[in-house]
C-alpha positions in Angstrom: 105.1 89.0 90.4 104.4 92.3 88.7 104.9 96.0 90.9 100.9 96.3 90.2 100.5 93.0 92.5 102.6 94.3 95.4 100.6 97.4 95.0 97.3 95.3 95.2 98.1 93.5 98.1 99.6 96.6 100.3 96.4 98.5 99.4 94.6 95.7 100.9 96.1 96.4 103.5 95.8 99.5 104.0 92.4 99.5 103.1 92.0 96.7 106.4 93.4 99.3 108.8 91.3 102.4 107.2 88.0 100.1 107.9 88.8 99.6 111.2 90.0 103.4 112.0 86.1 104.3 110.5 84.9 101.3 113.0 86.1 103.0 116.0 84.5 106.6 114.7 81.8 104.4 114.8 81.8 103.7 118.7 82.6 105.8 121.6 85.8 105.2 122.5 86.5 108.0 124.3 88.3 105.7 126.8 90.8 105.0 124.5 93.6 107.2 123.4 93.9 107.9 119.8 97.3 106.1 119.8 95.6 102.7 121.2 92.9 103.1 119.5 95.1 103.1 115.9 98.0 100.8 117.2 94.9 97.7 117.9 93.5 98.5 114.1 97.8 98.1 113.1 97.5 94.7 115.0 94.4 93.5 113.5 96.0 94.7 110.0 98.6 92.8 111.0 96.3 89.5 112.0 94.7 89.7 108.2 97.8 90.2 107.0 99.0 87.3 108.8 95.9 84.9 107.7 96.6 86.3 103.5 100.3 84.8 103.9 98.4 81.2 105.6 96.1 81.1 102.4 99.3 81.9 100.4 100.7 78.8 102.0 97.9 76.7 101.0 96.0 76.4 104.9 93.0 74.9 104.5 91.6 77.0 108.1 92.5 80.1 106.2 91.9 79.5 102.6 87.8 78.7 103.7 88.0 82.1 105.2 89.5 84.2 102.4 87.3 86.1 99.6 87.6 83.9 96.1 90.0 86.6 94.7 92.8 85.8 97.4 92.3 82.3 96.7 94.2 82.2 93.6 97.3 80.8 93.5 100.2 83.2 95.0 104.2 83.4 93.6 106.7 82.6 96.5 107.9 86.2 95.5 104.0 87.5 96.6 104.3 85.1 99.7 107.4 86.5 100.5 106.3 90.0 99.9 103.5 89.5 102.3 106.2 87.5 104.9 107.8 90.8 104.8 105.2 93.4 105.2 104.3 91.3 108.2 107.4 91.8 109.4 107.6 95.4 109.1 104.8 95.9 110.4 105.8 94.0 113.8 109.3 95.1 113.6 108.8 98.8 113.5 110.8 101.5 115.7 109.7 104.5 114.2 108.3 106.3 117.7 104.8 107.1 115.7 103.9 103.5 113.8 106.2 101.2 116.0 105.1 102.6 119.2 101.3 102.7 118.0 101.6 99.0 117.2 103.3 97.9 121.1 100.7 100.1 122.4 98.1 98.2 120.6 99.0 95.0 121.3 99.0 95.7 125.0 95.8 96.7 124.7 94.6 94.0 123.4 96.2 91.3 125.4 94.7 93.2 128.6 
């Protein structure tokens, strides 16, 4: 896998979370702190992230749902690059990204 693939596929992500951010500018969610409101678009980045690796694994649930360019056929350096931003992501104990995630998650179990 080249650096400019790793770079594609953590843009992508990014890019998930920034949609969602604009979503809730979207709504009024003026009941929502500005920490929930980012740590539930971090667990929804989190979700896709989570369905890219099934289609990396060759699901068939999550390879229907994927757009034609993720459907290509993936390293197992890319799958395990993806295994690991997952993990990252969930794994975090910085007080502003980790915390935002927990927060999040909460929320969106409630």
């Amino acid at each position: 896998m080249t650096q400019h693939s790793s770079y594609r596929f953590l843009t992508r992500l990014i890019l998930a979370l920034e949609m969602m951010l604009d979503g809730f500018e979207l709504k009024d969610t003026e009941l929502m702190s500005q920490d929930v409101e980012e740590g539930i678009c971090q667990v929804l980045a989190d979700m896709w992230l989570g369905s890219q690796i099934l289609s990396m694994f060759g699901s068939n649930a999550a390879s229907t749902t994927s757009s034609s360019s993720m459907k290509r056929s993936r390293s197992p350096l890319e799958r395990k690059l993806g295994v690991f931003f997952k993990h990252q992501v969930e794994l975090d104990t910085s007080p502003v990204y980790g915390n935002r995630y927990r927060a999040g998650k909460q929320a969106i179990l409630k």
